[in-house]
Phi, psi and omega in degrees: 000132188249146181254156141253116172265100174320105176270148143297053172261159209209108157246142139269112167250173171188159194258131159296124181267350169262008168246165179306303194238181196271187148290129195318319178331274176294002182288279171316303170302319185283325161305294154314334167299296195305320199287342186287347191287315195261006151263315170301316176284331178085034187225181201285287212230185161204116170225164224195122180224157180239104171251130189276301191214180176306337199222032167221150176216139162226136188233163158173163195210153197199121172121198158258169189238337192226137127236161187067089007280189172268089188273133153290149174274141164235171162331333158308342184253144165269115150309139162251131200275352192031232193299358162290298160335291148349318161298332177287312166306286184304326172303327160306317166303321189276016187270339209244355200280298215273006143261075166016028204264337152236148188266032260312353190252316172338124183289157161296337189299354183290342193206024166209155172294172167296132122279143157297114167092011177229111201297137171272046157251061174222144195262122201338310202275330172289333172299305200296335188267357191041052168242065175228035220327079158230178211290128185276129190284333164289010150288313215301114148356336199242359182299318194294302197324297182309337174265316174249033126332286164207125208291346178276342212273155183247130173238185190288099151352308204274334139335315175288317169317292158326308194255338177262289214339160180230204205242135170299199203242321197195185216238142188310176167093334199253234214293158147320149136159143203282136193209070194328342190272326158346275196312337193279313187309311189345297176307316178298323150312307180289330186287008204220332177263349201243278223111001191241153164253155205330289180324287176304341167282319168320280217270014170258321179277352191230290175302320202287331198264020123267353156077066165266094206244005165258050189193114172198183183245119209285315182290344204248323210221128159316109129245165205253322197310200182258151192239094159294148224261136184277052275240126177210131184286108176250304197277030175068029174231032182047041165203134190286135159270151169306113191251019217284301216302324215258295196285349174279337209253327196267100174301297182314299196295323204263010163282324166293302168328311171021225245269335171316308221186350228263305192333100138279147200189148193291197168263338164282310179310312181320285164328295191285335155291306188313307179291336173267299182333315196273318172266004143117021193281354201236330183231155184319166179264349164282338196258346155299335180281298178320318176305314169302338169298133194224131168241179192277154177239112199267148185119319203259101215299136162047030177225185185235169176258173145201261162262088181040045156231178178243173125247162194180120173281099158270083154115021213066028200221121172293139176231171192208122162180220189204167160220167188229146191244074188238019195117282184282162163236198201159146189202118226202139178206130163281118170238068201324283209305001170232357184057032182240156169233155213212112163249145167238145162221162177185148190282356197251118188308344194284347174245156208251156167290006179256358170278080238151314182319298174317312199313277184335300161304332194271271188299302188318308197262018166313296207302314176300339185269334178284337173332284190311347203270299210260150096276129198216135221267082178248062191262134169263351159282306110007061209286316165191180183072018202320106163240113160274129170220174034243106184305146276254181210296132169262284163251356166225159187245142136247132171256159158203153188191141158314087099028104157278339157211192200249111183231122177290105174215213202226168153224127167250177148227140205216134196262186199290004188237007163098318168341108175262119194269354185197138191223092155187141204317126177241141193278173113245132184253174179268141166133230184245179204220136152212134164241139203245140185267051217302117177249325207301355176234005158286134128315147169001119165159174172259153147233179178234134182274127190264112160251135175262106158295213220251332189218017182199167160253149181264124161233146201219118185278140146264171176226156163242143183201123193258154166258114172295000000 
């Protein structure tokens, strides 16, 4: 019979829902992750922010935007975001779902005239999951040539339709596959059930009650912020050129992109839409489960799909977010089991948003390691006397702790490897509280146990240790 022997250590940690910025510490390791990230892709900039709660944030940006002389990127500068945006369409959409005012299941004939080449029986929900197989217009051979023909013109959803669209790809309902004229129909649903076009519903229902004031679609909108400068091989010799002049400018390209793709933003606005968007702050939790229901997506390197979101396992950790593609790339991520979300963007056309990932994965397990590292006892739920026993634990755990009031909240558990393995609602009353924990189907290892207050998590390390 073999033993294992364990150290025990035990900390309380929380997150401050009242400060601004992260703690110098983890400031610093997360400044050295993007930058090694961004000597490893070898490309102009990056930039990359983790919002912790409504009111801690990290932000930092590492490369250039301009040369000869050399302008930096700061947190401050915007990116164009591409296909993240699609998260933003859909939140409108499912916005207008749960004021009963559209169905997920409504055909379009409910609500747009007949088109060519467009089934009216293919359904809100088949647009958003991109099951609607029809022909993506921004495919069509002749869209780009047609776009910078003339570059000032702004166009329409229903103008992009018209003049690209093609014979569909497969009949609705069936296989996956990605299609930007979905996202065109979509908008043209919300212009058509509102009176508004997308772009104002995005920002009357989302931006404004988030005060997201670095984020806008340039054919549509003021933005005002510094613009990173955009790096593209125009002359066909493998060496990227400064392209600002040309893609900032081309109105046709970024009006056609619209309710798709169109969106510039800073990697903090970006963060701070994904997390309230994603952990349900702005819509019901039934219509957050439908956005979340995901199916397979062939193309999409180890994720699903679902209503204009991705899944995607990092680190063992689910994350539900997007990535976008214009020139610029970007990767936007949510991680219910830590309640944080992670954006990356970046200026150099030669990397794509799914090389982003590593970036993306690189600050999570930054963040994680630092969790584990500072645990510090600032609980305000948690009043005093936190005792795990039996040191340790086989098949059962006991808490027993002091209370300061009484809350319907969650406990997980989660294992060195970041992974949440137990999940489940606990009553706590004020005095003192023991909750008995069921292990017995955890293997060997350390993990750490999570209480969630009303604005934070309490976490406390265990060890389970089985006697073979």
């Amino acid at each position: 019979m073999n033993r294992k022997y364990l150290l025990l250590i035990c900390m309380i940690c929380s997150l401050s829902t009242s400060a601004q910025s992260v703690a110098p510490q983890l400031d610093t390791l997360l400044r050295n992750t993007l930058d090694s990230m961004r000597t490893l892709l070898n490309n102009k900039s990056l930039s990359a922010a983790i919002q912790i709660d409504a009111n801690t944030s990290w932000s930092y940006a590492t490369g250039v935007s301009e040369e000869n002389p050399n302008v930096y990127v700061t947190p401050d500068h915007v990116y164009e975001i591409g296909s993240v945006t699609k998260t933003m369409t859909a939140g409108a959409i499912l916005k207008l779902v749960d004021q009963g005012i559209l169905n997920l299941d409504d055909s379009i004939h409910q609500w747009l005239p007949p088109m060519n080449f467009v089934d009216s029986n293919i359904t809100i929900r088949q647009l958003l999951r991109h099951q609607s197989g029809l022909y993506d217009v921004l495919a069509n051979p002749s869209n780009q040539p047609t776009l910078l023909n003339d570059m000032n013109k702004i166009w329409t959803p229903q103008e992009l339709i018209d003049t690209f669209l093609m014979a569909p790809l497969a009949a609705p309902g069936g296989t996956w596959n990605y299609c930007n004229t979905n996202y065109f129909l979509l908008a043209m649903i919300i212009k058509a059930a509102t009176g508004q076009e997308y772009h104002q519903l995005i920002r009357s229902n989302f931006f404004t009650s988030l005060q997201l004031n670095d984020i806008a679609i340039p054919a549509f909108e003021t933005l005002s912020s510094n613009v990173a400068h955009v790096w593209i091989d125009l002359n066909g010799d493998n060496i990227v050129d400064d392209a600002h002049n040309l893609y900032f400018n081309w109105l046709s390209l970024n009006s056609t992109a619209g309710a798709a793709g169109g969106y510039y933003a800073t990697a903090k606005d970006v963060s701070k839409w994904m997390r309230a968007y994603m952990r349900g702050d702005f819509h019901s939790p039934v219509v957050m489960q439908e956005a979340k229901s995901t199916i397979t997506a062939p193309g999409l390197p180890g994720g699903t799909y679902g209503l204009g979101l991705m899944k995607k396992t990092f680190l063992g950790l689910d994350g539900y977010g997007h990535g976008g593609d214009l020139s610029y790339s970007s990767s936007s991520w949510y991680f219910p089991s830590k309640d944080i979300s992670i954006s990356v963007l970046n200026n150099d056309s030669r990397k794509i948003s799914w090389d982003l990932i590593s970036t993306v994965t690189a600050l999570l397990k930054t963040y994680n390691n630092w969790l584990i590292l500072t645990a510090v006892n600032t609980s305000t739920l948690i009043e005093s006397g936190l005792k795990i026993f039996p040191s340790p634990c086989s098949n059962n755990l006991h808490l027993r702790f002091v209370a300061n009031k009484g809350i319907l909240t969650r406990l997980l558990i989660i294992n060195a490897f970041g992974q949440l393995v137990q999940s489940q609602s606990i009553v706590l009353k004020e005095g003192v509280n023991q909750i008995d924990v069921q292990t017995a189907n955890l293997p060997n290892g350390y993990y750490t146990i999570h209480i969630q207050d009303e604005h934070q998590w309490i976490q406390d390390k265990f060890v389970v240790q089985h006697l073979n």
